[in-house]
N, C-alpha and C positions, 0 to 999 in steps of 0.2 A: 633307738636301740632295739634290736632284736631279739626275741624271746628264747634265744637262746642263750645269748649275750647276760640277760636279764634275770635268768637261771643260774648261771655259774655265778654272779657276783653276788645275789641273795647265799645261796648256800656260802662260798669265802667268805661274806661278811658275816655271816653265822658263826664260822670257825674262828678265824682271826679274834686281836685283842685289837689290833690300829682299822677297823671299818673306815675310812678317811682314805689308808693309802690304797687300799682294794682300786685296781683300774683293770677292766676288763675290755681288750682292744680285739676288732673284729678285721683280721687281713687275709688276702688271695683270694677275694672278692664275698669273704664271707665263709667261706669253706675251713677257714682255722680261726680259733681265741686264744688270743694270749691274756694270762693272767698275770698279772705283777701285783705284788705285795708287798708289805715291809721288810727289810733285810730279817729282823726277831721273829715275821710268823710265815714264813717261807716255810718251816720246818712243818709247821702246823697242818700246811695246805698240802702238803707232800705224804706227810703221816710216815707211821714207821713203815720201812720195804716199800713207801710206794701206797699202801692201803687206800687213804685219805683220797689221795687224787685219782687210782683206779675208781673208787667208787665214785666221783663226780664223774669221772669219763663214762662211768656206765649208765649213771644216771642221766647224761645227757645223750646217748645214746637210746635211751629209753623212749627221749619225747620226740614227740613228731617232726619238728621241724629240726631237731637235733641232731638226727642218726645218720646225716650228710655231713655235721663240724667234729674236727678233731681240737683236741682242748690241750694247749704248750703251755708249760706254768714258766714262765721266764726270768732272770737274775736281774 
């Protein structure tokens, strides 16, 4: 697992209520993560407007090995 990978599922499992269904998948050779969640804390991960997941994006944006992955929260 990748430390960036590694990043975004500490912080979701931080948010979320279901830590279990948190899967954080790393596709197009690493350049994007998908996050999947439970259907109930999809909302959570998203936040209102968008807040919640802008500031993961930013925050992985922040780290070094991060600021090359874009982060797609997926249904």
């Amino acid at each position: 697992m990748s430390k960036p990978q590694e990043l975004i599922e500490y912080i979701a499992k931080a948010i979320v209520d279901d830590g279990e269904a948190v899967n954080v998948v790393e596709t197009e050779g690493g350049k994007m993560l998908e996050l999947e969640t439970a259907d109930d804390d999809r909302g959570r991960v998203i936040g209102r407007q968008g807040r919640v997941a802008k500031a993961m994006r930013a925050v992985l944006g922040a780290s070094r090995e991060g600021s090359r992955v874009r982060l797609e929260i997926v249904d």
